[in-house]
PyMOL commands that place a pseudoatom at each C-alpha (Angstrom):
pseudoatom trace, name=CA, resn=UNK, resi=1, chain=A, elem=C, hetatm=0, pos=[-77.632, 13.607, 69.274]
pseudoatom trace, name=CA, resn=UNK, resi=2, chain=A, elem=C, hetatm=0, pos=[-80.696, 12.197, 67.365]
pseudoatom trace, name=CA, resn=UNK, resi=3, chain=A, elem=C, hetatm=0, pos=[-79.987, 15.490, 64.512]
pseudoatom trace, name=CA, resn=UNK, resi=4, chain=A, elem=C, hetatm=0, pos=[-76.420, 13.913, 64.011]
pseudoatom trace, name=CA, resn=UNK, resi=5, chain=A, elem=C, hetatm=0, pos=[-77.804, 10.362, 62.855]
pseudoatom trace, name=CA, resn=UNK, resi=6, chain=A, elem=C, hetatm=0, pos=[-80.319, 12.400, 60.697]
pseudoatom trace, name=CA, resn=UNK, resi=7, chain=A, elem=C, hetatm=0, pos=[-77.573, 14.354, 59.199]
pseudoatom trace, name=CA, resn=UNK, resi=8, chain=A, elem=C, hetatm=0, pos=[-75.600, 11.614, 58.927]
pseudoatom trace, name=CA, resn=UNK, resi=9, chain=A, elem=C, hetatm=0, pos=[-78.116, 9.300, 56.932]
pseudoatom trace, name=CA, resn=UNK, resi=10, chain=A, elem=C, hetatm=0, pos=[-78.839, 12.434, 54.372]
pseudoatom trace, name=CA, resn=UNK, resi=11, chain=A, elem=C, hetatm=0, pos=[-75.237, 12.964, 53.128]
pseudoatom trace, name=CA, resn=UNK, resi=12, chain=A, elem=C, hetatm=0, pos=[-75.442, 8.975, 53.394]
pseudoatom trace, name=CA, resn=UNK, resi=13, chain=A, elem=C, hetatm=0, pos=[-78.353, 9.092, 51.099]
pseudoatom trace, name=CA, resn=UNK, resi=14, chain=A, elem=C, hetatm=0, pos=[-76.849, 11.737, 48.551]
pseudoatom trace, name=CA, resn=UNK, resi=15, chain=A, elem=C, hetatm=0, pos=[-73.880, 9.881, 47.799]
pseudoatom trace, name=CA, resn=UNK, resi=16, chain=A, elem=C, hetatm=0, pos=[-75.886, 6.585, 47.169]
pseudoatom trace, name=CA, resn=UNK, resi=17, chain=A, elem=C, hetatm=0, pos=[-77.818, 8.606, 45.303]
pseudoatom trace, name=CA, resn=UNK, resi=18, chain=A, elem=C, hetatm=0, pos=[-74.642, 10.522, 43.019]
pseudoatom trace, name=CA, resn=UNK, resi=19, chain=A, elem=C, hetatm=0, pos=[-73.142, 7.127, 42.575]
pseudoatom trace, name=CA, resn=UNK, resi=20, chain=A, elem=C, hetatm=0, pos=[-76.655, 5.526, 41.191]
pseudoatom trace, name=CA, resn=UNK, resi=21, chain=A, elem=C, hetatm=0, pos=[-76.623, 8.863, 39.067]
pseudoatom trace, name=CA, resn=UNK, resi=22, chain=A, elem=C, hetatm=0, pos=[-73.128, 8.424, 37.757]
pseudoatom trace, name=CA, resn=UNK, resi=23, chain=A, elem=C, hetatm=0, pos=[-73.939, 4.844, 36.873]
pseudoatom trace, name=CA, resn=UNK, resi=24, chain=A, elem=C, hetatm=0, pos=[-77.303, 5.795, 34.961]
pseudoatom trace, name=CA, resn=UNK, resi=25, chain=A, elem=C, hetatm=0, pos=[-75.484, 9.038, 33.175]
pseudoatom trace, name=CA, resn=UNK, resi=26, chain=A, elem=C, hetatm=0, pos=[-72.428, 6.863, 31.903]
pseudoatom trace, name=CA, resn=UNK, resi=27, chain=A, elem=C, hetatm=0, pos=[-74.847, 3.949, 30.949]
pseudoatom trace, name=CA, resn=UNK, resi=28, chain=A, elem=C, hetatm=0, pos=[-77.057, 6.985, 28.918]
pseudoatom trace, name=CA, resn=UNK, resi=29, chain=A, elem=C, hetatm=0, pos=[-74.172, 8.560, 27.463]
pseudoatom trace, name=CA, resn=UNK, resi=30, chain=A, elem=C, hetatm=0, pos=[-72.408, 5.385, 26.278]
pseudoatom trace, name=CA, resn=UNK, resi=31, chain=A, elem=C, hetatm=0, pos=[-75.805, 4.440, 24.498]
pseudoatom trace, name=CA, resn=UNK, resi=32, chain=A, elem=C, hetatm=0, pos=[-76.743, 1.348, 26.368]
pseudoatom trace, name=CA, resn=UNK, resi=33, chain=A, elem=C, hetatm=0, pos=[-80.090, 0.541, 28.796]
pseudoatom trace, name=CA, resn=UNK, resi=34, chain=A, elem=C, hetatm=0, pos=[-79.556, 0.695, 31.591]
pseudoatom trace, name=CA, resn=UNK, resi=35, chain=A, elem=C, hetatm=0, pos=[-81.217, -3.283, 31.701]
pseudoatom trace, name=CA, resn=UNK, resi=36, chain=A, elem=C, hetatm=0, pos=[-77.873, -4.148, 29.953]
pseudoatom trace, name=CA, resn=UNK, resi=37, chain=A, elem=C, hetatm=0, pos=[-75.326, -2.204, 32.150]
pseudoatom trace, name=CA, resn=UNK, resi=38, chain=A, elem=C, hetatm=0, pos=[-76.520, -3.690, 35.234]
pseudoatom trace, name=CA, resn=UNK, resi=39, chain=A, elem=C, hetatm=0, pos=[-76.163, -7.122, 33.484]
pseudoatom trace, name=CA, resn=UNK, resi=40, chain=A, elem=C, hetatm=0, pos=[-72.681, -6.437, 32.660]
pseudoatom trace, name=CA, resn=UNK, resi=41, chain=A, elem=C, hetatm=0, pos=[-71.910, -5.234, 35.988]
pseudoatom trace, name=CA, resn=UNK, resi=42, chain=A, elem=C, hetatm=0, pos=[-72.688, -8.608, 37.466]
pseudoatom trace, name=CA, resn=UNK, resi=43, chain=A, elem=C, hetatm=0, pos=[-71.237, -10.723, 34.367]
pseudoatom trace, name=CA, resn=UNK, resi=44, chain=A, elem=C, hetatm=0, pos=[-68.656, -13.059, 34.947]
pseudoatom trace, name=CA, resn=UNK, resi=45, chain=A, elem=C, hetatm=0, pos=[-64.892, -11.269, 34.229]
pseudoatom trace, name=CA, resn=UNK, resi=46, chain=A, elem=C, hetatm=0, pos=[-63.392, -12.415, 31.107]
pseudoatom trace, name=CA, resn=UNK, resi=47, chain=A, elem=C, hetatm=0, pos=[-60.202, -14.440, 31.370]
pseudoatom trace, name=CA, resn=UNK, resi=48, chain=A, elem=C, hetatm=0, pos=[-57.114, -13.230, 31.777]
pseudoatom trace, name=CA, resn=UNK, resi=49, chain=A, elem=C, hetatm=0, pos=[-54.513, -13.200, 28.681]
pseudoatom trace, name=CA, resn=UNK, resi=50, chain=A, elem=C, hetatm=0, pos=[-51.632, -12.255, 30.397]
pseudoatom trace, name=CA, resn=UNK, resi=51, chain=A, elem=C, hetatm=0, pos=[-49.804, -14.374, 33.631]
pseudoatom trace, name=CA, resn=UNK, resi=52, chain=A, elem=C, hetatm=0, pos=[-46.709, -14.876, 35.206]
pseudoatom trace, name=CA, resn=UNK, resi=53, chain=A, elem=C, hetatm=0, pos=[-45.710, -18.495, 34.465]
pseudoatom trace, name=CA, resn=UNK, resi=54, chain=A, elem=C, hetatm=0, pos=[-42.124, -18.748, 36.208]
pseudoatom trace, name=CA, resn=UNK, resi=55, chain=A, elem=C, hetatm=0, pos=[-40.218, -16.119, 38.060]
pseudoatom trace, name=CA, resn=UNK, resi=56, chain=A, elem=C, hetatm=0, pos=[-36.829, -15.975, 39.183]
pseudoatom trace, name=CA, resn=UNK, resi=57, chain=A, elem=C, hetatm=0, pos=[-34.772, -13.889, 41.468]
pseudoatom trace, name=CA, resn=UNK, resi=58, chain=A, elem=C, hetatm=0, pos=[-31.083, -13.617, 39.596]
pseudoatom trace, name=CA, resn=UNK, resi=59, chain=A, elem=C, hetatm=0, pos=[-29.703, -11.693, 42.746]
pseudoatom trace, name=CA, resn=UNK, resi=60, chain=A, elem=C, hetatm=0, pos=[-30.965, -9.325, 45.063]
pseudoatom trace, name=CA, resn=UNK, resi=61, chain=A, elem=C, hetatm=0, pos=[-32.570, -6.593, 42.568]
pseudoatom trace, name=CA, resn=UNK, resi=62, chain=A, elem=C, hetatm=0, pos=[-33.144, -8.384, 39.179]
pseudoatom trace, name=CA, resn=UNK, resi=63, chain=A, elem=C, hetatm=0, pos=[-35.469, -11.166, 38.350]
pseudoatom trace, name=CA, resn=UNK, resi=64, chain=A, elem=C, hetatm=0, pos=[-36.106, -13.098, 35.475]
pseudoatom trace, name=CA, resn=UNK, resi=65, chain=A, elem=C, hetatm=0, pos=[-39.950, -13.566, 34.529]
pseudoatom trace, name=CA, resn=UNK, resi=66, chain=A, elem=C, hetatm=0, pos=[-41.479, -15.895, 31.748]
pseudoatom trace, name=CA, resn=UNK, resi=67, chain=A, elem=C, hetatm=0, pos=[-45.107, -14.210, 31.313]
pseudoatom trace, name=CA, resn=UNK, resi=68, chain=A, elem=C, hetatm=0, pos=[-47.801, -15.855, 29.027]
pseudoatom trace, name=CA, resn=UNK, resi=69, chain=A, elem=C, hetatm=0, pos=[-49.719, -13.874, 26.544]
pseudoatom trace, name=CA, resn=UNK, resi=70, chain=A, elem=C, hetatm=0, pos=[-52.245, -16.299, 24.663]
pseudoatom trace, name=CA, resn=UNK, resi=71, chain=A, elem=C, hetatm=0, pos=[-49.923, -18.803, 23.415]
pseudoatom trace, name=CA, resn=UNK, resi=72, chain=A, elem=C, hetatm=0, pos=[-47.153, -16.915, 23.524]
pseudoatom trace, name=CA, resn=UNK, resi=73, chain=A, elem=C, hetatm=0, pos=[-44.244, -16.465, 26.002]
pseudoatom trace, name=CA, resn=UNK, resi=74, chain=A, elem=C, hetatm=0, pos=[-41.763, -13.946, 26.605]
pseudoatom trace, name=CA, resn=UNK, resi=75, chain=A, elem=C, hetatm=0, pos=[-38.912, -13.725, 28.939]
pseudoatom trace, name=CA, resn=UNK, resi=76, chain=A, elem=C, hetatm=0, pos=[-38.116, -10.689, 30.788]
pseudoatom trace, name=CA, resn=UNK, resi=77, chain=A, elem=C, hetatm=0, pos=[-35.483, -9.087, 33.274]
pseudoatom trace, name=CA, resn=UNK, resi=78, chain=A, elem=C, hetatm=0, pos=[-36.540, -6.654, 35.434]
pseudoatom trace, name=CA, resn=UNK, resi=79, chain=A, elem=C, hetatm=0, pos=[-35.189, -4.912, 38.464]
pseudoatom trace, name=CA, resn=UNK, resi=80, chain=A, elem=C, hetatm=0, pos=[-31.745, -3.529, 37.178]
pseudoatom trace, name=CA, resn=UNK, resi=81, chain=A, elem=C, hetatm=0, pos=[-31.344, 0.428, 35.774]
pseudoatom trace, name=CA, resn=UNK, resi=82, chain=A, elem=C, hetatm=0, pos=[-33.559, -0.990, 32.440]
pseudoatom trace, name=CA, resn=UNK, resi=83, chain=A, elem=C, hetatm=0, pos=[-35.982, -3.761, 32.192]
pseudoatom trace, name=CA, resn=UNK, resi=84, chain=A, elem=C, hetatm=0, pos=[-35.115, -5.984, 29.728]
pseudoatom trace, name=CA, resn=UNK, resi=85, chain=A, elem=C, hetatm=0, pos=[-36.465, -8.050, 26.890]
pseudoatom trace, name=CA, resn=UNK, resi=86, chain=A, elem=C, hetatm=0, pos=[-34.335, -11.128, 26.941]
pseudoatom trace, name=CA, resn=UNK, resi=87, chain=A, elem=C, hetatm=0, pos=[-36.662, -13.597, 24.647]
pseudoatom trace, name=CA, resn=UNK, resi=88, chain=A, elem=C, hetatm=0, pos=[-39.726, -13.135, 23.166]
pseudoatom trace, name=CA, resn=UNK, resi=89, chain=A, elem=C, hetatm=0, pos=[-42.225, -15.038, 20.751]
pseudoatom trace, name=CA, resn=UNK, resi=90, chain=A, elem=C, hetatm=0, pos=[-41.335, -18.617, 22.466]
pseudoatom trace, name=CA, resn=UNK, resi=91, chain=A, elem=C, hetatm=0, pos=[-44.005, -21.514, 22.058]
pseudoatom trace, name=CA, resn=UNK, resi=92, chain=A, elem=C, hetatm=0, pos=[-46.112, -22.360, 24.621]
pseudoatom trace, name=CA, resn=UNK, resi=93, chain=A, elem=C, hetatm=0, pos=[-45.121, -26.021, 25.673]
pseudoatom trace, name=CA, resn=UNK, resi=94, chain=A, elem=C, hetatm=0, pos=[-47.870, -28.269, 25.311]
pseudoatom trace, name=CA, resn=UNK, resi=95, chain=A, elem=C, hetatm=0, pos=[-48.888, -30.246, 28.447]
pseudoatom trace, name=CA, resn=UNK, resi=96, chain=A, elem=C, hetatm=0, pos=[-48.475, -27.218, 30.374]
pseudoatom trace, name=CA, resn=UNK, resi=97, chain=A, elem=C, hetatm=0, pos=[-51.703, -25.965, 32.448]
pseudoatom trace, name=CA, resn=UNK, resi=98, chain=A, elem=C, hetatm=0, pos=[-52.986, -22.380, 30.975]
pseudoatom trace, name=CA, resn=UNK, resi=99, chain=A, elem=C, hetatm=0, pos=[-55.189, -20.092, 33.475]
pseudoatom trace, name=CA, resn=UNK, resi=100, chain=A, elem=C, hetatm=0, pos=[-56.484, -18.708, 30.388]
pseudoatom trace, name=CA, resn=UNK, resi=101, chain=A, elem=C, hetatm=0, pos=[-57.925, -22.107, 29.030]
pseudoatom trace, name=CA, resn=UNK, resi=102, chain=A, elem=C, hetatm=0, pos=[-59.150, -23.925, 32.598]
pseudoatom trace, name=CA, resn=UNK, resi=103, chain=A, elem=C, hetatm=0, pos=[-60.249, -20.800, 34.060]
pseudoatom trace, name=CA, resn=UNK, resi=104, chain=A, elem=C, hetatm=0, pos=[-58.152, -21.764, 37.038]
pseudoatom trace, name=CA, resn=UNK, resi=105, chain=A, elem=C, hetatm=0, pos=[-54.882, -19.783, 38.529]
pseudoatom trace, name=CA, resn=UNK, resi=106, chain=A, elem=C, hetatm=0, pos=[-51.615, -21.234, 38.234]
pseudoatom trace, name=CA, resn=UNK, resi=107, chain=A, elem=C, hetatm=0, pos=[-49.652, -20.952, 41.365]
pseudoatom trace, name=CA, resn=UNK, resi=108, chain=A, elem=C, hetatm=0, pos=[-45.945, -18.404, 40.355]
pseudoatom trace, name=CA, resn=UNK, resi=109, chain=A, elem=C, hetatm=0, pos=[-43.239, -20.619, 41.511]
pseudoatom trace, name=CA, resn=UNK, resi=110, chain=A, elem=C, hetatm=0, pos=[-40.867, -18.259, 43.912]
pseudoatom trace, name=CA, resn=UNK, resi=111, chain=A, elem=C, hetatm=0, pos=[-37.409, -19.904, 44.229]
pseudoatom trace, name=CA, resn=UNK, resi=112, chain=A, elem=C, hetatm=0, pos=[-35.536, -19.155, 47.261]
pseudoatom trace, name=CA, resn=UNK, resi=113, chain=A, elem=C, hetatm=0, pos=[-33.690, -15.871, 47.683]
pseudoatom trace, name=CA, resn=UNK, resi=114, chain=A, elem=C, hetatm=0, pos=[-29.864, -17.532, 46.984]
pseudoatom trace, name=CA, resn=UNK, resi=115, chain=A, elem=C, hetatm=0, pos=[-29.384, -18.396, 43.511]
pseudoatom trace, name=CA, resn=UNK, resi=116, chain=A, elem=C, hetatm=0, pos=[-28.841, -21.621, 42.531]
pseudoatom trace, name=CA, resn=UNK, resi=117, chain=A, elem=C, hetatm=0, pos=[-25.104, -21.958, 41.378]
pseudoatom trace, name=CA, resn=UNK, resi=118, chain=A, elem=C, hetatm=0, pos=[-23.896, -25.004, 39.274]
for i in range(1, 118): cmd.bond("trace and resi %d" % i, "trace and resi %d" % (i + 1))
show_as sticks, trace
zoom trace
């Protein structure tokens, strides 16, 4: 039983050690130290340029989504046989919190499955 933990913790070993191998042979080959790769692999993640500000659902397979791309929105329906592009290049209202420029994540807003008729 003992030779099956043994066993075990070599192949454990190897594949720490092809991973730390893979890291150092990318890091070489991309013409970095190795110093800075590890720094990057615990940097903070850049912000994201693209969210979902509003969704929604038109009827049971199409939705309408307003995504945010810097300060830029565009409004798209999806779900039917082609997405499509409804709107695009709209201004960013102003007053209007941006994940991008807080840092934090807006919360989608998911209507209810029945569309709203007037």
């Amino acid at each position: 039983m003992l030779d099956v933990f043994v066993y075990l913790a070599v192949v454990m070993a190897l594949a720490v050690f092809m991973i730390v191998g893979a890291f150092l042979l990318r890091t070489f080959l991309a013409g970095g130290s190795p110093k800075e790769a590890v720094g990057r692999l615990f940097a903070p993640k850049p912000n994201p340029r693209v969210h979902v500000v509003e969704q929604y659902n038109v009827d049971n397979r199409r939705r309408l989504v307003l995504i945010r791309r810097d300060d830029v929105e565009h409004l798209i329906m999806t779900g039917g046989p082609v997405d499509v592009v409804i709107e695009t290049g709209i201004a960013a209202r102003v007053g209007t919190p941006q994940a991008s420029l807080e840092g934090e994540e807006t919360a989608a807003t998911f209507p209810s499955r029945v569309p709203v008729r007037p």
